[in-house]
Each structure stands twice: as C-alpha cells, then as structure tokens.
VOPAGU-2260 file (C-alpha; in pm, 1 decimal, decimal comma):
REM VOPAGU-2260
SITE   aa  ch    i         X         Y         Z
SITE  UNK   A    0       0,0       0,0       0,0
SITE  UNK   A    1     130,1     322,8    -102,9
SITE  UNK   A    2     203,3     622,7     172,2
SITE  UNK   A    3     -94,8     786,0      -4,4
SITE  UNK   A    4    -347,9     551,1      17,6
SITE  UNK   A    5    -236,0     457,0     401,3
SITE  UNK   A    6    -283,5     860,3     458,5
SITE  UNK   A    7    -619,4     815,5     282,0
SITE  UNK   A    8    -756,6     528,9     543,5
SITE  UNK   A    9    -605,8     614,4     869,5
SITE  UNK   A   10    -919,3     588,8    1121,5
SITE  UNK   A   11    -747,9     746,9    1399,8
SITE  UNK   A   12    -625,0    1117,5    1470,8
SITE  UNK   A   13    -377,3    1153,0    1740,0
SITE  UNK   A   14    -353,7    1497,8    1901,6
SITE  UNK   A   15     -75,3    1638,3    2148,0
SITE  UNK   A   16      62,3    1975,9    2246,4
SITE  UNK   A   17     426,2    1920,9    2332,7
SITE  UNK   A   18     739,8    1724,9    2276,7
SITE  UNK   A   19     685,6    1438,1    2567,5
SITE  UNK   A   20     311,7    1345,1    2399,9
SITE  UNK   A   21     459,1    1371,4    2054,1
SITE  UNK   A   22     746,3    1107,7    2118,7
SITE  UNK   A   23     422,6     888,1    2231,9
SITE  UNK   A   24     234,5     982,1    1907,2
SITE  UNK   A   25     511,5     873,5    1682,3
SITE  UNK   A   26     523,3     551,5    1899,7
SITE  UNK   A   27     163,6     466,4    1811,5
SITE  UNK   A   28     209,7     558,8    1432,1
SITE  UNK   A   29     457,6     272,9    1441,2
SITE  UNK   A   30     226,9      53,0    1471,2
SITE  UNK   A   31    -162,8     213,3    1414,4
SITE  UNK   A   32    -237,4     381,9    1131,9
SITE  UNK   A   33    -279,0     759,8    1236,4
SITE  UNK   A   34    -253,3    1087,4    1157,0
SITE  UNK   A   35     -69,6    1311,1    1435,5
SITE  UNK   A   36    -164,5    1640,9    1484,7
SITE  UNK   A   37      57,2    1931,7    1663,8
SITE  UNK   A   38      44,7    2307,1    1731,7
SITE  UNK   A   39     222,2    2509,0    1416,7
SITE  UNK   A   40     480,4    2656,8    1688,9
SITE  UNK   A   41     583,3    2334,4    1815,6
SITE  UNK   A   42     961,4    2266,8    1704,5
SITE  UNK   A   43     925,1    1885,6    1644,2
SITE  UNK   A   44    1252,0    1815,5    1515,9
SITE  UNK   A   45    1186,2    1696,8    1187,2
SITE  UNK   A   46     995,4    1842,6     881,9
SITE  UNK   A   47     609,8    1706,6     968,0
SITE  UNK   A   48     567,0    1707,3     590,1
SITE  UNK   A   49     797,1    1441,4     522,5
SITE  UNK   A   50     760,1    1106,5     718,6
SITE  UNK   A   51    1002,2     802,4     714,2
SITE  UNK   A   52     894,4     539,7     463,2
SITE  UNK   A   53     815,6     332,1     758,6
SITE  UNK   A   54     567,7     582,3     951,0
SITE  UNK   A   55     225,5     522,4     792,8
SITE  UNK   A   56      81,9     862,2     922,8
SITE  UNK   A   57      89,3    1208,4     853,1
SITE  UNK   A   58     187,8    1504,9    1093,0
SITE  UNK   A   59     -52,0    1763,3    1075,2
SITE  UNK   A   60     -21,8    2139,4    1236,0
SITE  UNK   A   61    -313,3    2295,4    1369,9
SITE  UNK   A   62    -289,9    2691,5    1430,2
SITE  UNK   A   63    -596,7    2639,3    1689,3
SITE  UNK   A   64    -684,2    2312,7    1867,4
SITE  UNK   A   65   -1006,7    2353,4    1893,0
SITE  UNK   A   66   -1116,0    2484,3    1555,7
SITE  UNK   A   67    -942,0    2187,0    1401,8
SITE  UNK   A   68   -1087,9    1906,2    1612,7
SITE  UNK   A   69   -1426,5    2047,0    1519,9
SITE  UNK   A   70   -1328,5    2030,6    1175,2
SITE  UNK   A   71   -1140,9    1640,4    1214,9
SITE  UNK   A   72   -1384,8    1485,0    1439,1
SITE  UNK   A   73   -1584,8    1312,3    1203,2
SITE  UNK   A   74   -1330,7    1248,0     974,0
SITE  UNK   A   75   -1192,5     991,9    1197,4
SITE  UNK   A   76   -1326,0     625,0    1346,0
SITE  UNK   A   77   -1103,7     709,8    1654,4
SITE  UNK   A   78    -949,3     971,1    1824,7
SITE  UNK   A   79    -649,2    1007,3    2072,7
SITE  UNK   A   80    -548,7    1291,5    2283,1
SITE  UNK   A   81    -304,0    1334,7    2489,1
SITE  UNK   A   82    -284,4    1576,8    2678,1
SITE  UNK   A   83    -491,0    1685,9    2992,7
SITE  UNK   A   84    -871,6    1533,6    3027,9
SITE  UNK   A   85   -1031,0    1889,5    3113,1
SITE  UNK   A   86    -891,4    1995,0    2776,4
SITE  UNK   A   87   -1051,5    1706,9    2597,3
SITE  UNK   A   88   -1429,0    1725,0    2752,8
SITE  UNK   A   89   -1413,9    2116,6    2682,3
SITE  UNK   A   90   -1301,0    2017,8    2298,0
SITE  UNK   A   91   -1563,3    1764,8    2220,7
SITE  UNK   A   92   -1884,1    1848,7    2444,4
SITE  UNK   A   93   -2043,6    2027,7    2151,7
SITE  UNK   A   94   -1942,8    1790,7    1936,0
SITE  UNK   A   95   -2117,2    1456,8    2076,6
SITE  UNK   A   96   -2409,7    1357,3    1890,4
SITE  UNK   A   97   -2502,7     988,4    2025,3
SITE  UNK   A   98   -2267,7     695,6    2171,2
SITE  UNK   A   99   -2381,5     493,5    1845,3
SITE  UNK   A  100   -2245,7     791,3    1639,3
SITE  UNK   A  101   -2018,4     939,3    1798,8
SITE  UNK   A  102   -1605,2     844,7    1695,4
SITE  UNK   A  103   -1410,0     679,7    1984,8
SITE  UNK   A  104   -1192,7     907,0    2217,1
SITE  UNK   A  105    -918,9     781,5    2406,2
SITE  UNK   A  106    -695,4    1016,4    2639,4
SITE  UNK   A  107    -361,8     989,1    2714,9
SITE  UNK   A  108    -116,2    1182,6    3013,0
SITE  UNK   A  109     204,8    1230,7    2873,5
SITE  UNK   A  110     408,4     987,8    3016,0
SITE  UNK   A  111     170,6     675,3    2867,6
SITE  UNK   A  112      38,0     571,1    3246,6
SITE  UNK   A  113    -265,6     587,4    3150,7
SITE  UNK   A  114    -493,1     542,2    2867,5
SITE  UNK   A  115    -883,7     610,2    2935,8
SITE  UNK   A  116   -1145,3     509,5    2701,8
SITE  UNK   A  117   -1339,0     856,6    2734,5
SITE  UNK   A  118   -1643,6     854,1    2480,9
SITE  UNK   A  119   -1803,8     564,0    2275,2
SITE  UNK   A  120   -1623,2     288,0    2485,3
SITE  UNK   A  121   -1842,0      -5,9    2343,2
SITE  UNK   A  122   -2017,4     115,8    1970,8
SITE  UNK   A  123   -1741,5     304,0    1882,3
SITE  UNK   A  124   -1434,1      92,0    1996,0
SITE  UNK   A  125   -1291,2     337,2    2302,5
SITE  UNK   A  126   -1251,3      96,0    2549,2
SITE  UNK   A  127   -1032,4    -177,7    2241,0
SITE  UNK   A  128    -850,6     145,3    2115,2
SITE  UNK   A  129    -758,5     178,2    2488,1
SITE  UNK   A  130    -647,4    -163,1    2585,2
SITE  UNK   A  131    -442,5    -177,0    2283,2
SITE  UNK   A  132    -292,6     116,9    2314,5
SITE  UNK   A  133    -216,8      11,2    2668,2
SITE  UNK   A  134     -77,9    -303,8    2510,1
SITE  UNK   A  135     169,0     -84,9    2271,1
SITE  UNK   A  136     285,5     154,1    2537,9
SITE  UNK   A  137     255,9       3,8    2845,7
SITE  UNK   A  138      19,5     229,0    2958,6
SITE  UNK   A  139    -301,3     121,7    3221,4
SITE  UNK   A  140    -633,1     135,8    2990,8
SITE  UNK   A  141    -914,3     297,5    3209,6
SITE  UNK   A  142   -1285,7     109,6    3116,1
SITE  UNK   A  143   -1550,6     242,5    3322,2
SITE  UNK   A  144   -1848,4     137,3    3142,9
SITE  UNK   A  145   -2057,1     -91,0    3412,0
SITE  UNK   A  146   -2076,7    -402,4    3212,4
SITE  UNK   A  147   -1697,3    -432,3    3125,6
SITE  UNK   A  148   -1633,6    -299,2    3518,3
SITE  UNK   A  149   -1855,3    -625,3    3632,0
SITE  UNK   A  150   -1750,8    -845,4    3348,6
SITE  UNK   A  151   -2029,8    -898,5    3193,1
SITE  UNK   A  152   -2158,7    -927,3    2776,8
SITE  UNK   A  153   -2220,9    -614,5    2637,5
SITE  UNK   A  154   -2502,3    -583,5    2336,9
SITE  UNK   A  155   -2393,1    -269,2    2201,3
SITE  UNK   A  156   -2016,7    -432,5    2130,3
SITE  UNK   A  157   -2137,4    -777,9    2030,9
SITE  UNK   A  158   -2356,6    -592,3    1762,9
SITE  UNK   A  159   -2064,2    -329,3    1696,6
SITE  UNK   A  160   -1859,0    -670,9    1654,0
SITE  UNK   A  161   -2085,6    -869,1    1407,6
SITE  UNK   A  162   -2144,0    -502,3    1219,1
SITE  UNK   A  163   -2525,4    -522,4    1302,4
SITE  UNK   A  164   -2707,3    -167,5    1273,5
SITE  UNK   A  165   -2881,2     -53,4    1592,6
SITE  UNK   A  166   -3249,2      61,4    1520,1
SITE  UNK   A  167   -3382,6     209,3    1825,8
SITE  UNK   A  168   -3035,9     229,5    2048,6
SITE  UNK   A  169   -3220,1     397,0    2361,4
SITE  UNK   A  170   -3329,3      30,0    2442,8
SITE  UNK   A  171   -2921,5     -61,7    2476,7
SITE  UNK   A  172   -2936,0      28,5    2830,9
SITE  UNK   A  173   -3249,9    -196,2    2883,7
SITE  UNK   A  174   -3045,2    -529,5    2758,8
SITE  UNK   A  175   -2749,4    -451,1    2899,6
SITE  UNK   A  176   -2898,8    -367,3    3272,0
SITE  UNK   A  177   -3063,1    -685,3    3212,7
SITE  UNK   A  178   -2728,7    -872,5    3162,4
SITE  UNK   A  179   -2600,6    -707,0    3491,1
SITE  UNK   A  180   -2869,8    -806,0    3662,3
SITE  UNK   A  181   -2904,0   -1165,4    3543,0
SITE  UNK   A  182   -3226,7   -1099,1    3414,3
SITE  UNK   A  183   -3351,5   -1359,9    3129,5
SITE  UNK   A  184   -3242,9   -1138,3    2760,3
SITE  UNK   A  185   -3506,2   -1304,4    2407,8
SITE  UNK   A  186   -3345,2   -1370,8    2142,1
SITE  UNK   A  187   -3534,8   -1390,4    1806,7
SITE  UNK   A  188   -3322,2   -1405,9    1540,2
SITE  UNK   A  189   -3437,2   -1620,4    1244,4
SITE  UNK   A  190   -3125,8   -1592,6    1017,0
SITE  UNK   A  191   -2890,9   -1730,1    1317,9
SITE  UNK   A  192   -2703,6   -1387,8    1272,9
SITE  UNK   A  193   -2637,6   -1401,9    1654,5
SITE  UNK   A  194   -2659,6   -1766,5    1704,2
SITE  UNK   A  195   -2399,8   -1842,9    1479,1
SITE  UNK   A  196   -2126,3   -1629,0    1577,4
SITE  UNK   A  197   -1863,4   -1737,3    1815,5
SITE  UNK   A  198   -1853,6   -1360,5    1917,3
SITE  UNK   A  199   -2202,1   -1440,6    2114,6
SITE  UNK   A  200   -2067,6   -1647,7    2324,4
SITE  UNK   A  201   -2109,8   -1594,5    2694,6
SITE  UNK   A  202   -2433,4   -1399,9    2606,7
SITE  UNK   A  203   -2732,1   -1568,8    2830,7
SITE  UNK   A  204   -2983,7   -1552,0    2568,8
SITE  UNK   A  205   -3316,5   -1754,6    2582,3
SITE  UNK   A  206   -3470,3   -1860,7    2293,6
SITE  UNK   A  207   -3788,4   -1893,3    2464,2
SITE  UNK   A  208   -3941,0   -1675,9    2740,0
SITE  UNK   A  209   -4025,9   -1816,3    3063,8
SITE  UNK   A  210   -4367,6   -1807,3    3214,9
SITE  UNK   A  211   -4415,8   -1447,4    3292,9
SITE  UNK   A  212   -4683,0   -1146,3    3301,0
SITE  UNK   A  213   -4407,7    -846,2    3294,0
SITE  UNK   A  214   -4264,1    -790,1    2928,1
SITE  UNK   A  215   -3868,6    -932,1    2910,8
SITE  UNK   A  216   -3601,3    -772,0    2759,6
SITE  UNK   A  217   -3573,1    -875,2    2371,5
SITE  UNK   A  218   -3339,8    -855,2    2061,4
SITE  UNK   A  219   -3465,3    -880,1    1790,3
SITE  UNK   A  220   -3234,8    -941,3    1473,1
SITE  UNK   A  221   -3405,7    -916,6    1128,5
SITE  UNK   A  222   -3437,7    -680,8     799,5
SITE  UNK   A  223   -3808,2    -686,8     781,6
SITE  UNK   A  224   -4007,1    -375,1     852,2
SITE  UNK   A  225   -4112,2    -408,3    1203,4
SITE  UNK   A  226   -4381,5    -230,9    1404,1
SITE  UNK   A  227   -4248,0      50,5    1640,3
SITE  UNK   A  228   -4069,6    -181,7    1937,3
SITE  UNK   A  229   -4175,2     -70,1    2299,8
SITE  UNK   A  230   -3896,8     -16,8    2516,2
SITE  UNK   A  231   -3757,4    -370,9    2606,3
SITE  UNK   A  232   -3751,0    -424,5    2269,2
SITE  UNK   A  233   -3377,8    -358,0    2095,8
SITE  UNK   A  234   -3402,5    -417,2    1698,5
SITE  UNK   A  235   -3070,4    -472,5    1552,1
SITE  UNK   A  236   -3046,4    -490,4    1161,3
SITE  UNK   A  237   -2794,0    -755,6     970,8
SITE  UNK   A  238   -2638,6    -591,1     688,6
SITE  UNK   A  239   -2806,8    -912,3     470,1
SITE  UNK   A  240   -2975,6    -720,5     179,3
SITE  UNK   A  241   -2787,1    -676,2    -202,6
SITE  UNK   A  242   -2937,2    -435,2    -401,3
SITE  UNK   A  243   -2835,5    -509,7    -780,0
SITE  UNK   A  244   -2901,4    -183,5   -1037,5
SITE  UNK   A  245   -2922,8    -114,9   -1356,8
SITE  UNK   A  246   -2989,6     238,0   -1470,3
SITE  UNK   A  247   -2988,1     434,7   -1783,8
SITE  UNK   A  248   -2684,5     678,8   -1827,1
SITE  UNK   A  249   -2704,1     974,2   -1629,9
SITE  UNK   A  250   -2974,8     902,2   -1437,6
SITE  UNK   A  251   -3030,7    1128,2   -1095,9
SITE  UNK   A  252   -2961,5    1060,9    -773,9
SITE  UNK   A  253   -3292,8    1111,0    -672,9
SITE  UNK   A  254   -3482,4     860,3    -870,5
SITE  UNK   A  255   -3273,2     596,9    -822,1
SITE  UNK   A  256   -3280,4     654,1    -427,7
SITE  UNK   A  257   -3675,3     726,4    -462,7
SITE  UNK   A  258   -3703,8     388,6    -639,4
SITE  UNK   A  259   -3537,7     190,0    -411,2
SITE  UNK   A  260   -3714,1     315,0     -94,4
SITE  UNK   A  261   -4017,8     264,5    -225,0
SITE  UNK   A  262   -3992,5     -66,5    -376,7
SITE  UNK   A  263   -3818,2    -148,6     -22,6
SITE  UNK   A  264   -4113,9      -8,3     169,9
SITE  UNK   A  265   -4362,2    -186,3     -72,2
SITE  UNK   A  266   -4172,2    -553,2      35,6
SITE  UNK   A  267   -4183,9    -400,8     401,7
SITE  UNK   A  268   -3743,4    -458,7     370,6
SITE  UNK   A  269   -3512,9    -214,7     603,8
SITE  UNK   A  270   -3294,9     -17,5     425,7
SITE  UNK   A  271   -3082,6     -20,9     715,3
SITE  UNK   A  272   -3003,4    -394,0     632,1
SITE  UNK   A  273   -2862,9    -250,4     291,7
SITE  UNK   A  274   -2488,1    -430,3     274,4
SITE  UNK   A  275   -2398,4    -348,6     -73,7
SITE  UNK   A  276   -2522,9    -177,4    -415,2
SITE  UNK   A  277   -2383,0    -439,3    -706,0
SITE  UNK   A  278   -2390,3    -351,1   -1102,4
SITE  UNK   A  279   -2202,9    -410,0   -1377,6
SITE  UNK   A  280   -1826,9    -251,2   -1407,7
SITE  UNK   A  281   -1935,3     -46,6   -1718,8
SITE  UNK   A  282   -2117,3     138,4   -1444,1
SITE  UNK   A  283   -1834,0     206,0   -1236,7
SITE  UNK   A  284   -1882,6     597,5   -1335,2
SITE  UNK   A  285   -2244,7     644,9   -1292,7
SITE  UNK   A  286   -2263,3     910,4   -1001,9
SITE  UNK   A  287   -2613,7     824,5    -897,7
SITE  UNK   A  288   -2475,1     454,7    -773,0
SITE  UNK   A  289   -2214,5     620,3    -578,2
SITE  UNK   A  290   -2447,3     873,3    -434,4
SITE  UNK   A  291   -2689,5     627,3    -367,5
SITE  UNK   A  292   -2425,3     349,9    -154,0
SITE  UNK   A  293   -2282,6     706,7      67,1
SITE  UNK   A  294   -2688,2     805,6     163,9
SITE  UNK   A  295   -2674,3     448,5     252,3
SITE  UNK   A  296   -2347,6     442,8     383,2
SITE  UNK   A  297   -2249,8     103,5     203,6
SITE  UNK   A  298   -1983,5     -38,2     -86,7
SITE  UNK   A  299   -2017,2     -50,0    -408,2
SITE  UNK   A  300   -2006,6    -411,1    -564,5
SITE  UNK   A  301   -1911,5    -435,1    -955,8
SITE  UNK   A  302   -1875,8    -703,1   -1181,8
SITE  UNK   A  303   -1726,5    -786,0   -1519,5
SITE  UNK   A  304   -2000,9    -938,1   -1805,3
SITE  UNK   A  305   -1843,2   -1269,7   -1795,8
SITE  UNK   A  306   -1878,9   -1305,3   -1437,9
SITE  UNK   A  307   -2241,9   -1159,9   -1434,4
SITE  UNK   A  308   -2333,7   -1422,7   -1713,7
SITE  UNK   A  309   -2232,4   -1702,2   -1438,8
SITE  UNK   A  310   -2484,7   -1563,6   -1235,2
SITE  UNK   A  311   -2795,4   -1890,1   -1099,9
SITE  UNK   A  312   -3126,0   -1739,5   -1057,7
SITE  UNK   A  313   -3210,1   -1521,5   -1302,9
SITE  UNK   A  314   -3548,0   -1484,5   -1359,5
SITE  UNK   A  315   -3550,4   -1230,3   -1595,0
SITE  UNK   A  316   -3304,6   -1263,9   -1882,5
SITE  UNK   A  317   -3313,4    -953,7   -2143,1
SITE  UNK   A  318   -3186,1    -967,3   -2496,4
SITE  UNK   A  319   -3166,4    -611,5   -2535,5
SITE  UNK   A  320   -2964,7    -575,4   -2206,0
SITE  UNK   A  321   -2775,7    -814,8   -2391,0
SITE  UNK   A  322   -2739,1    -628,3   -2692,0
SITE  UNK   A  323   -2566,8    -371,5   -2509,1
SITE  UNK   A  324   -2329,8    -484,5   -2270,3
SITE  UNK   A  325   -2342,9    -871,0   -2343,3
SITE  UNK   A  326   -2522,0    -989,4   -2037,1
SITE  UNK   A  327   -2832,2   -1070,8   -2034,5
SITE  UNK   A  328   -2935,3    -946,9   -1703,4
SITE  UNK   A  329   -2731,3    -704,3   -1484,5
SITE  UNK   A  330   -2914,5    -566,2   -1145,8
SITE  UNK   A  331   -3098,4    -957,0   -1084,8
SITE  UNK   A  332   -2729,0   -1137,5   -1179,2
SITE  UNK   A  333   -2569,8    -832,6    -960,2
SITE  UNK   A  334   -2755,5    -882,5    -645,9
SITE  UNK   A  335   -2737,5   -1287,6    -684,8
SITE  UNK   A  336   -2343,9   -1241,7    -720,2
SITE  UNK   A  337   -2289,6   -1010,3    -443,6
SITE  UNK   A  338   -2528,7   -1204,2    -192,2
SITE  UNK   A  339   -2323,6   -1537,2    -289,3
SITE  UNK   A  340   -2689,8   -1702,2    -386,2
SITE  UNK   A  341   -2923,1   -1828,3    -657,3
SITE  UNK   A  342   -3253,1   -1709,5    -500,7
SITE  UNK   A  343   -3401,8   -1354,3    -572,3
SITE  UNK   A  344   -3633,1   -1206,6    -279,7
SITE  UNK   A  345   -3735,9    -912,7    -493,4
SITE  UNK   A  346   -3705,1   -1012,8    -865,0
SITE  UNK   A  347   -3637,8    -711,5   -1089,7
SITE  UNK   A  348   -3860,1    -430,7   -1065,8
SITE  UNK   A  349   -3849,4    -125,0   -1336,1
SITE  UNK   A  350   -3937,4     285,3   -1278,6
SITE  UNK   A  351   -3793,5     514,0   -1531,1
SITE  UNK   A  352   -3445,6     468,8   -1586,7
SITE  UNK   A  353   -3385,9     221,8   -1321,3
SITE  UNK   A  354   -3416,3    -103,1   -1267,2
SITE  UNK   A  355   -3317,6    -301,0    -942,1
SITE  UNK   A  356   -3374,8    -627,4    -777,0
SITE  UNK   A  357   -3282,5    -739,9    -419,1
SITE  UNK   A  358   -3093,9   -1060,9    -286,2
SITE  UNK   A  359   -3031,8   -1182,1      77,6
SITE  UNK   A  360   -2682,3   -1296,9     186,4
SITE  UNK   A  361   -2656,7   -1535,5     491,4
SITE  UNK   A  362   -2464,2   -1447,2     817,2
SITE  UNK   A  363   -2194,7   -1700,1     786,4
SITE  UNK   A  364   -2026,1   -1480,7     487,4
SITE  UNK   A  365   -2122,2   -1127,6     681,9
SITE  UNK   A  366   -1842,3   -1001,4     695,8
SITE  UNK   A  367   -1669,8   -1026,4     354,1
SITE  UNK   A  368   -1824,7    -696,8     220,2
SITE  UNK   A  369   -1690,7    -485,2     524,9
SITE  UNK   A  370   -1388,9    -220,6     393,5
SITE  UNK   A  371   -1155,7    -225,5     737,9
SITE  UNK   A  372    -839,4    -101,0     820,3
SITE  UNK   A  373    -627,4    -432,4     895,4
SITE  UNK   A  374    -455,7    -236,1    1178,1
SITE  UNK   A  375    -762,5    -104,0    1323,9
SITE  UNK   A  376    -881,2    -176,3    1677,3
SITE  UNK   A  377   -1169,3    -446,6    1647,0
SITE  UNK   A  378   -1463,0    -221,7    1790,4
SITE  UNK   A  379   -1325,6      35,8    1545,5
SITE  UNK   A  380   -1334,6    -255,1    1244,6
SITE  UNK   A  381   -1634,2    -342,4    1118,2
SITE  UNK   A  382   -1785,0      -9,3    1067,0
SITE  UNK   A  383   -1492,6     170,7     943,4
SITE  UNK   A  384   -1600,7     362,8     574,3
SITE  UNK   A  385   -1281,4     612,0     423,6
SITE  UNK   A  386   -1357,0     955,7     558,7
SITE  UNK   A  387   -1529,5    1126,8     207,8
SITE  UNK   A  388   -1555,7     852,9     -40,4
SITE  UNK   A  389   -1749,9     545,8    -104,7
SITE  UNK   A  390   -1525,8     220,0     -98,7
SITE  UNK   A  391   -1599,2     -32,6    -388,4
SITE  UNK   A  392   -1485,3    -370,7    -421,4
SITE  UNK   A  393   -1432,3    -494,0    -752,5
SITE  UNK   A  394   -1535,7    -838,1    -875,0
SITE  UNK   A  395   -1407,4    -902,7   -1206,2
SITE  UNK   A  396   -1327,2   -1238,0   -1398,2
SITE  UNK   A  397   -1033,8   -1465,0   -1392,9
C-alpha cells in the first residue's frame, strides 16, 4: 500500500501539544495507522511534511486546537489525545451527537500511564482502542463502562462486533442492565445472525421466554419492517440485503434513491439492512450509484459481463440488455453475485431509468463486504467507511 493511500484510510487522529506526547504519538504511528496532529509553533525536530517510509501517518499542524478538532472529528473512526482530560471534555462536548455515532476518544497523560477510554467505549471501539494502546505503550487502559467494570456481555459491542445496525439504540441500556442483573435477555433471530457467531458467546440468551406477566427484555435481529418496538424491545439490523441496479446513463440521484425506498417499503425490507449496491463494471462511473451506496453508507459491488453471465437465478433474462453490454441481465445477476446465492427475494422491478432487484446474503459470509483497516482496533473494524468517499470492491473475472 502506497504512503498515499495509508494517509487516505487512517481511522485514527492523534492529538498532542508538546514534545513528551509527541514522542508517544510517533510511537503509536509505528504501529496504528494515524494521523498526528501538533500546534504550528511546536519545534518537532523533523519536517512534519515528510515522514520516514516506515511511519504510515501524517503530521498535521493545527494553528488552533479547537477549531481543528471540530473540523477532524468526524473524519476519523477514533481519536487520541493526549494531553490533559479537562482539555478534551471542553473540545468535544459540543461535538457529541449519540454513543452509536459518535467516533471513539481515548486520552492519554504524557508519560503513557494511563490510557482512558473517554467517549463511545463499546459502539465506537474506546474501550479496544484503549487496551491496545495500553498493550503498545505500556500504559493502564481505564474502562468504566458498568458491564466491562462487572464483566459482563455487552449488546452494544457484540452488535458493533458482528457489524449489526442498531435501530432504536435507547433500548441498549435496557439489555445490557438486564445482563447485569441476570435478568432472562429473548433472542429472536431467524437468520442465526447471533446464534452463529462465536462472538455471542457468553451472552445468556433464551430462545424462549419463561412463564411471565411483565414484558422481558428482547433482541430482535431481522431486515423486515417491524412495528415501532416498545422499550424492552432492541431491533438490531444484519447488513443481509444486495441491491443489484441497472440504470440508464445519467440518471439522478434522486430517482434511483426514490425507487429503491419505495420498492423497499412496498416488500416491508429495512434499508438499514442494505450491505452493498452491485452492477455491472461499465457502471463504475455512474454518479447516482455512488451517491446512492454514501446516503446508505455502504460499498459498491461491480462485476465484469463474464462473471455476471455465471450468475444462478435469473429470472428475468433480457436480450436487449444483452445487446448492449453482453449480459443478459445485470441488477438480478448483480444482487445474486454479491449475496453469494441463486434465489431472488425481490425479482427485478423497473421505474424510469432504473431497474433493481434485491438478494439476501446469509450471516456465515457477513463479513466479507466490510472495507476495514487491517490495523484497526476491532470495535473500530467493522464499521470503518474512508472519511469522504465510497469504498468499492471490484469483482471481475479470472
């Protein structure tokens, strides 16, 4: 990987204000990928424009500290600062949005005794950014969330681990109060997203609720359109839904979002359980795909012809799709290829100048679509996307 490219996926920012927390920084970049930041009138020693081929980060200067964390902090999956922890809560209090949301923060003192998972310790991958860092420099992580305190399962990290969307995340606190207490957790969760992972192990889930009048905490794991859940209710969504699309040239963003909300909707689907758009590589240029995987914060899927003419399942061949770009289907054979099936759940539907057709992918091959950052902490992994951009993965034929 080229210096460029590892400048254009570090997911963390590390920020210091003197010589003593930039020696630490330049420990970390040996082994994170990260971006330093440091005041303009700090004399560093070297030129920050010119790292050693082995440094995978960047030194940035900042002229003001807090003008260019507001500007960073969502540019970044993680964030470490060390200096004082005063400093840090006055920095980012404006900033927080929601602990599903919100970009880890870890804080350092500047001589690496300590490392304390500050904001988004379980969702956003504070409290692993912390413990490795406290594996790197020897420093003491500080967790304070209650279940890691008590040692007990977590929801919000086992869904943060298995990249499963949270729906309704005030009900987080319900399930995991319940695991503190030892309460009985339901589990539905018909596509064994859960129940197959090794990750859930250790989580008391019952299949089956026990004779009882009071409601019980529930998860509830599927990418069908559910009725509002009450508030022992937490819906998590499996990113188990390939959208293939075909589309005229230069069609607009907004119809080809329009369309597939509504035919989504119609087949009461959740977009939120969108894992990838998939067309043909001749598409790779049409902006409206693009646009359409960043609203829904996914990856693009392509595929050559020859490897979209391999496609089982096809239910509606086209000889004038085949005319054109020698397949002879593209968004059905698209969404079968990505989803690593034969079976169609929503067969190809047409409006305008776009045509698209849905696919589900099981849970045991979840995680192939995820972009990540191979040096990135795990609770920082699975939801990592490149700051700006939408990430594709390329399927072509061999």
């Amino acid at each position: 990987m080229s210096r460029a490219e590892r400048h254009d996926c570090a997911p963390i920012a590390v920020w210091v204000l003197t010589l003593p927390g930039l020696s630490i920084a330049r420990m970390l970049q040996e082994c994170l990928f990260c971006d330093v930041f440091l005041p303009e009138q700090l004399d560093a020693g070297t030129d920050p424009s010119a790292p050693t081929a082995d440094v995978p980060g960047r030194e940035i200067r900042f002229s003001r500290l807090s003008a260019e964390v507001e500007h960073r902090f969502r540019q970044y999956r993680g964030h470490v600062f060390i200096m004082a922890c005063g400093i840090v809560v006055r920095l980012i209090a404006g900033l927080l949005v929601h602990k599903t949301e919100d970009p880890a923060v870890v804080v350092m003192d500047e001589r690496a005794a300590f490392a304390i998972s500050l904001v988004s310790g379980h969702v956003g991958g504070a409290n692993d950014l912390a413990r490795r860092i406290g594996r790197l420099t020897q420093a003491t992580p500080v967790i304070t969330t209650a279940t890691d305190v008590h040692g007990k399962p977590a929801v919000d990290v086992l869904a943060a681990t298995l990249g499963l969307r949270i729906e309704n995340p005030q009900a987080i606190r319900t399930i995991n109060r319940a695991f503190l207490d030892d309460a009985p957790v339901i589990l539905e969760d018909p596509m064994q997203w859960i129940l197959s992972a090794e990750e859930s192990t250790g989580f008391p889930f019952r299949a089956h609720p026990p004779e009882a009048s009071d409601p019980l905490p529930r998860v509830v794991v599927s990418d069908r359109l559910l009725t509002p859940p009450d508030e022992h209710t937490l819906v998590l969504r499996p990113p188990s839904l390939v959208v293939g699309i075909g589309c005229n040239r230069n069609t607009s963003f907004s119809e080809m979002r329009e369309w597939i909300e509504a035919v989504f909707f119609e087949c009461r689907l959740s977009t939120a359980s969108i894992r990838c758009l998939a067309s043909i590589d001749l598409k790779r240029d049409e902006a409206a795909i693009r646009q359409c995987a960043d609203h829904f914060g996914v990856p693009c899927r392509w595929f050559s012809a020859d490897r979209l003419n391999q496609a089982r399942g096809v239910l509606h061949p086209s000889e004038t799709v085949h005319r054109h770009v020698g397949v002879r289907s593209v968004c059905e054979a698209a969404a079968l290829m990505a989803a690593g099936t034969s079976e169609l759940i929503v067969p190809k539907r047409k409006s305008g100048n776009v045509t698209l057709a849905i696919a589900r992918a099981n849970s045991v091959s979840s995680a192939s679509d995820q972009e990540t950052s191979p040096t990135c902490p795990s609770g920082l992994q699975r939801s990592w996307r490149r700051p700006g951009s939408s990430p594709d993965i390329g399927c072509t034929s061999t």
